[in-house]
C-alpha positions as a printed Julia matrix, in Angstrom:
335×3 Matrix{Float64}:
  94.75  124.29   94.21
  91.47  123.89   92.66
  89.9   120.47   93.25
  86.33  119.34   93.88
  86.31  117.97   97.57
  85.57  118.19  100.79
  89.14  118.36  103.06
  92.27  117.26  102.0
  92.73  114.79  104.81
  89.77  113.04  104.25
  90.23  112.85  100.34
  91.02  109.14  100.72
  88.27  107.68  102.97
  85.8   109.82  100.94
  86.9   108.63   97.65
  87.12  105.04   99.4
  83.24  105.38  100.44
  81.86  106.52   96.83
  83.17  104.16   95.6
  81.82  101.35   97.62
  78.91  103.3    97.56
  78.33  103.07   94.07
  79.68   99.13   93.13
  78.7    97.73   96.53
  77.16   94.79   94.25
  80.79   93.83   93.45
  83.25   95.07   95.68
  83.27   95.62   99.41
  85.15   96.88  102.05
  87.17   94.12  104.39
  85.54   94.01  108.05
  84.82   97.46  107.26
  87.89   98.54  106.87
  87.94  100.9   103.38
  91.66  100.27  102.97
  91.3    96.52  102.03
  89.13   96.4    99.11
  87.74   93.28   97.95
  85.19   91.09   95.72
  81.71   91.08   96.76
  80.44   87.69   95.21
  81.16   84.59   95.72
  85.02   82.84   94.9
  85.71   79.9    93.96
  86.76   77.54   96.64
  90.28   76.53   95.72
  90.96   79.33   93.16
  94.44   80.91   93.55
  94.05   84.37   94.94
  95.06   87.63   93.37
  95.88   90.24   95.11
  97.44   93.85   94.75
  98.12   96.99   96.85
  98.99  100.35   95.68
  98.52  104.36   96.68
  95.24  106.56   96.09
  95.41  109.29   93.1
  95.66  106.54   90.08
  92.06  105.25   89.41
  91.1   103.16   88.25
  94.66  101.37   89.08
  94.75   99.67   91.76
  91.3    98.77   93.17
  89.2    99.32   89.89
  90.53   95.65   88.77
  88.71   94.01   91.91
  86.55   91.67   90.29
  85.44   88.39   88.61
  88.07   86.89   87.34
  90.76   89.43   87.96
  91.8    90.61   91.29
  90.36   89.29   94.3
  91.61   91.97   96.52
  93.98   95.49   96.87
  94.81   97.02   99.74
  95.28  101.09   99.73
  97.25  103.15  100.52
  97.74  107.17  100.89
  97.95  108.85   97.56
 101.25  107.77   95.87
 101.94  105.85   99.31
 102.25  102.11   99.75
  99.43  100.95  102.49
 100.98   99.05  105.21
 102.5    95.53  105.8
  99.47   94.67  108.06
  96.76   95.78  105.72
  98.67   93.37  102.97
  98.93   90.58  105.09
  95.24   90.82  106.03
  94.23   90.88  102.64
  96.18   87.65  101.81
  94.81   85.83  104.54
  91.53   86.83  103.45
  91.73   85.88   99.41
  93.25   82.6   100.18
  90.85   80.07   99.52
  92.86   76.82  100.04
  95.65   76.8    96.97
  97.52   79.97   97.53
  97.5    83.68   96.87
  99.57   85.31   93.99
 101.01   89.19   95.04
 100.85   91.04   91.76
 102.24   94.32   92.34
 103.83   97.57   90.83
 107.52   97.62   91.3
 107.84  100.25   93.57
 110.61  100.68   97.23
 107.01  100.87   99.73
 105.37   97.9    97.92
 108.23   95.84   97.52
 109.32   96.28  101.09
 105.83   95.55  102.67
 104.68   92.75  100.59
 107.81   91.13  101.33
 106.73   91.97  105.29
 103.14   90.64  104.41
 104.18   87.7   102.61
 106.58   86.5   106.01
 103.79   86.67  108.09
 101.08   84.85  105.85
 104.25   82.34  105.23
 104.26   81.77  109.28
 100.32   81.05  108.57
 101.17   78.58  106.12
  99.25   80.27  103.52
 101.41   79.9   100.15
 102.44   83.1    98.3
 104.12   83.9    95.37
 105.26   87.27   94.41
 105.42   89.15   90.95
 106.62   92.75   90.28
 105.55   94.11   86.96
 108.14   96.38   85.71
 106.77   97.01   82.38
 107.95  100.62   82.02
 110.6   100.47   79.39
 111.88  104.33   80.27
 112.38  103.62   83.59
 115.84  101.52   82.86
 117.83   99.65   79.89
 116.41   96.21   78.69
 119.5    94.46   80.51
 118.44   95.62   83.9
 114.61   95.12   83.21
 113.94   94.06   87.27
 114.6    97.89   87.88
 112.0    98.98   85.84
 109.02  100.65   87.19
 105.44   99.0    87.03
 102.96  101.47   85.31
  99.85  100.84   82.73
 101.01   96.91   82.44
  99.7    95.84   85.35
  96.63   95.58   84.13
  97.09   93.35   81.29
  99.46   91.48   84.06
  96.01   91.18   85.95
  94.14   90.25   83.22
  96.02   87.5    82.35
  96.66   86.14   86.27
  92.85   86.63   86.85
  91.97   84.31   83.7
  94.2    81.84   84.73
  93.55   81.73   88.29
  89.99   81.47   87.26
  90.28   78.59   85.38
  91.73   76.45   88.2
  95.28   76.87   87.21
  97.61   76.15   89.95
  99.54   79.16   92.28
 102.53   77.86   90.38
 100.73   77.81   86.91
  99.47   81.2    87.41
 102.38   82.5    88.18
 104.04   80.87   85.39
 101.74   82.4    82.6
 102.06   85.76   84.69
 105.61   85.91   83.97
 105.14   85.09   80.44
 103.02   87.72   79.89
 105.22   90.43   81.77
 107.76   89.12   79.31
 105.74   90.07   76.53
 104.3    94.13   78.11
 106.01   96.88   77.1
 104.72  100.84   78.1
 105.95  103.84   77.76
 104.51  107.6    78.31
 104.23  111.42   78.0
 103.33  113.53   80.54
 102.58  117.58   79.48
 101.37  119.11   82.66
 102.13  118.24   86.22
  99.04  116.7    89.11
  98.82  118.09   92.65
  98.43  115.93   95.77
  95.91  117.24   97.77
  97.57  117.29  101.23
 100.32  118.44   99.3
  98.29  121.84   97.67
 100.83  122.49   94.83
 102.25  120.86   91.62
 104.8   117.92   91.73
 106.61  119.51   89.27
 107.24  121.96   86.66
 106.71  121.92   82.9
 107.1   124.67   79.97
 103.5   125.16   78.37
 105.63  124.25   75.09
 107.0   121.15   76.35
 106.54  117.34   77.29
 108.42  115.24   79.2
 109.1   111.93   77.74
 108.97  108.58   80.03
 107.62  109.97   83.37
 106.69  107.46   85.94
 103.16  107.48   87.44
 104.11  109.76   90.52
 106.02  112.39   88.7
 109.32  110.48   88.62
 111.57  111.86   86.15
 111.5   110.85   82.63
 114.23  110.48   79.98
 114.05  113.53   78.5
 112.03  116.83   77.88
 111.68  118.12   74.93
 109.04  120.12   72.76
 105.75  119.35   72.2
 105.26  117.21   69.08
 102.04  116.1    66.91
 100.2   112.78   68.09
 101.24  110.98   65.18
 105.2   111.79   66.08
 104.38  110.69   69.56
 103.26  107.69   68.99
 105.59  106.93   66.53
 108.33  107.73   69.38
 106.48  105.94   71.8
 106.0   103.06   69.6
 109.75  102.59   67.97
 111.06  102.29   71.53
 108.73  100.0    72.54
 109.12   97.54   69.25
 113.04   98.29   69.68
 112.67   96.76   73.15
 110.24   94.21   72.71
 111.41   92.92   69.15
 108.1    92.95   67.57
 107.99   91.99   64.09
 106.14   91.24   60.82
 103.25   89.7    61.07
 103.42   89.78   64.77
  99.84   89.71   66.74
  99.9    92.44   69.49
  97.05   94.12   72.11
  97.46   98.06   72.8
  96.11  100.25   75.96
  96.05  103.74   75.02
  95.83  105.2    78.65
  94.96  108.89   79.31
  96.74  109.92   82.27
  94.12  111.74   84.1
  93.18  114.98   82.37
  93.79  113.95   78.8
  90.87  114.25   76.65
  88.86  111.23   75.34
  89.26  112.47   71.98
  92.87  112.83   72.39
  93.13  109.01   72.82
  91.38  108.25   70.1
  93.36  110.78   67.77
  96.54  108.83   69.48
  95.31  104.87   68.8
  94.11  106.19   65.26
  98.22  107.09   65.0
  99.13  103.61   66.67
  96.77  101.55   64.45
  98.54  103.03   60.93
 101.68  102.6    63.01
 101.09   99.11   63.32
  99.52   98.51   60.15
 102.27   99.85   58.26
 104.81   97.25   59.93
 102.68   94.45   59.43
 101.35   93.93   62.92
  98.21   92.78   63.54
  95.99   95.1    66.5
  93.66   91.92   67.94
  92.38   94.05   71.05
  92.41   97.96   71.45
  91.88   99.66   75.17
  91.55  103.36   74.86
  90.64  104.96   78.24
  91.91  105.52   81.93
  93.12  102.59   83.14
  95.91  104.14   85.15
  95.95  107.69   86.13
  98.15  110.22   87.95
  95.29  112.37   89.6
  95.05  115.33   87.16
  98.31  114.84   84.95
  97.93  115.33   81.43
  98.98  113.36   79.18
  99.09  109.25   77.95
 100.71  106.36   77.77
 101.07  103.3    75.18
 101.22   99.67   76.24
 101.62   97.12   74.25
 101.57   92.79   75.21
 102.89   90.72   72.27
 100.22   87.51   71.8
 100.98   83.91   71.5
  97.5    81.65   71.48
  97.82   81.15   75.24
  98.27   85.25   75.98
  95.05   85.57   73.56
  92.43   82.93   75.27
  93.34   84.34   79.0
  92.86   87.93   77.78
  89.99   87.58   76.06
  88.7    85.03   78.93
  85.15   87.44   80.53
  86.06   89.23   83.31
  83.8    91.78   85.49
  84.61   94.71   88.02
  83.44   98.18   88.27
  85.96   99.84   85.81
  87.11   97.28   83.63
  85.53   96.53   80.06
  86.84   94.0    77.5
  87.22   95.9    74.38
  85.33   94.58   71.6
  83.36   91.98   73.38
């Protein structure tokens, strides 16, 4: 294992303190406790509160979306290990600012189980929660049992568009609402070509052929839909891309926003290469690219490889994502 830190045990907390270190003008830690991350400036009194929670190793997902008008707070965990029931329920009671707090979260067994834990306990508070799993990974199961699918890349746009409308005064019910809409409309699917290693752990999460890719891997090194050889960018994407308009029914003429997201230890160049595929993709088929993201916006600590996401707009989808938002790692393209 060759990684650039200290001790494995502390790779958390010390990743926790850069970065707090280095945005402490927008984000802080809760009562000084580095596993509740939350805004720094000043919240609307009455705004619905979004919150999140998620394991270390996928930067900038979760905490990098802390910010003005997207999440208010995310509680961490280990890497690729839900934080606990108590740290969620903290965080709620904390980002409630008189209307309610909406739990936007990756659908995952650990996050599921404790935000349904944290969620009891702020209900017993009477402080009004709603709950929302993205499951916007369309490899992860068929179309007909979509609630099974995994939450990956989507959950930013998901954030996005719950951090707009929460800022604009929306109700906890309206928010959620437009949430759903949205999920409705987010499709992603990946590749991954090399495995990442947890550092407690020491070694790789799995194996891969230097020829090969596996297509449809979850963020933690779940298990994909198949592995096959490695193909050109432009026949990835076009794979990618004609499962994801298969699933979604995207059409002629349709209006769409795509995240190219690197994976960790995928190239910046690569990306590019990858959305110059997706926009002749699109083009071709008569669909209109309004807003292109092409970074890391969620990562598996060093696993190369990408992932394609893509939200179908309506005029309400467009306004709340291009609505200004602010936090440390988040930049609306083209604005």
């Amino acid at each position: 294992m060759k990684k650039i830190l200290n001790n494995p045990d502390a790779f958390c907390r010390e990743t926790l303190e850069g970065i707090i270190l280095a945005h402490s003008d927008k984000l802080k830690a809760l009562d000084e406790d580095l596993r509740i991350i939350v805004r720094n400036d000043k919240v609307k009194e009455g705004k619905v509160g979004i919150v999140t929670a998620g394991g270390s190793g996928h930067l900038p997902v979760f905490l990098g979306y802390v910010g003005q008008s997207m999440l208010d707070g995310c509680a961490v965990g280990n890497v690729f290990a839900s934080p606990s029931a108590k740290k969620m329920y903290h965080m709620i009671s904390q980002c409630d600012k008189g209307n309610g707090v909406l739990c936007l979260y990756g659908n995952y067994g650990g996050d599921n189980m404790n935000f349904d834990m944290a969620c009891e306990m702020a209900d017993m508070e009477d402080i009004n929660t709603m709950r929302i799993r993205v499951c916007d990974d369309i490899a992860s199961a068929p179309k007909d049992k979509k609630e099974k699918r995994r939450g990956v890349a989507g959950m930013v746009f998901a954030w996005k568009i719950a951090g707009a409308a929460a800022d604009k005064m929306m109700s906890l019910e309206e928010v959620a609402k437009v949430t759903n809409h949205a999920l409705e409309n987010i499709g992603t699917m990946g590749v991954a070509l090399s495995p990442c290693i947890v550092p407690q752990v020491g070694k790789p999460t799995f194996s891969i052929q230097d020829d090969e890719m596996e297509v449809g891997m979850g963020i933690h090194g779940e298990v994909g839909i198949e592995v096959c050889k490695m193909l050109t960018a432009d026949e990835i994407v076009k794979m990618l891309l004609d499962k994801i308009c298969e699933d979604m029914e995207i059409k002629r003429d349709d209006e769409v926003a795509v995240m190219i997201n690197g994976l960790g230890a995928t190239p910046l160049e690569e990306l590019y290469i990858t959305y110059r595929a997706a926009h002749k993709y699109f083009e071709k088929r008569g669909v209109a690219i309004l807003t292109p993201y092409i970074g890391e916006f969620a990562t598996s600590m060093e696993m190369a490889g990408m992932s394609v996401t893509v939200m179908k707009l309506d005029s309400v989808l467009k306004e709340l994502l291009e609505y200004p938002a602010s936090t440390p790692f988040f930049i609306n393209a083209n604005r």
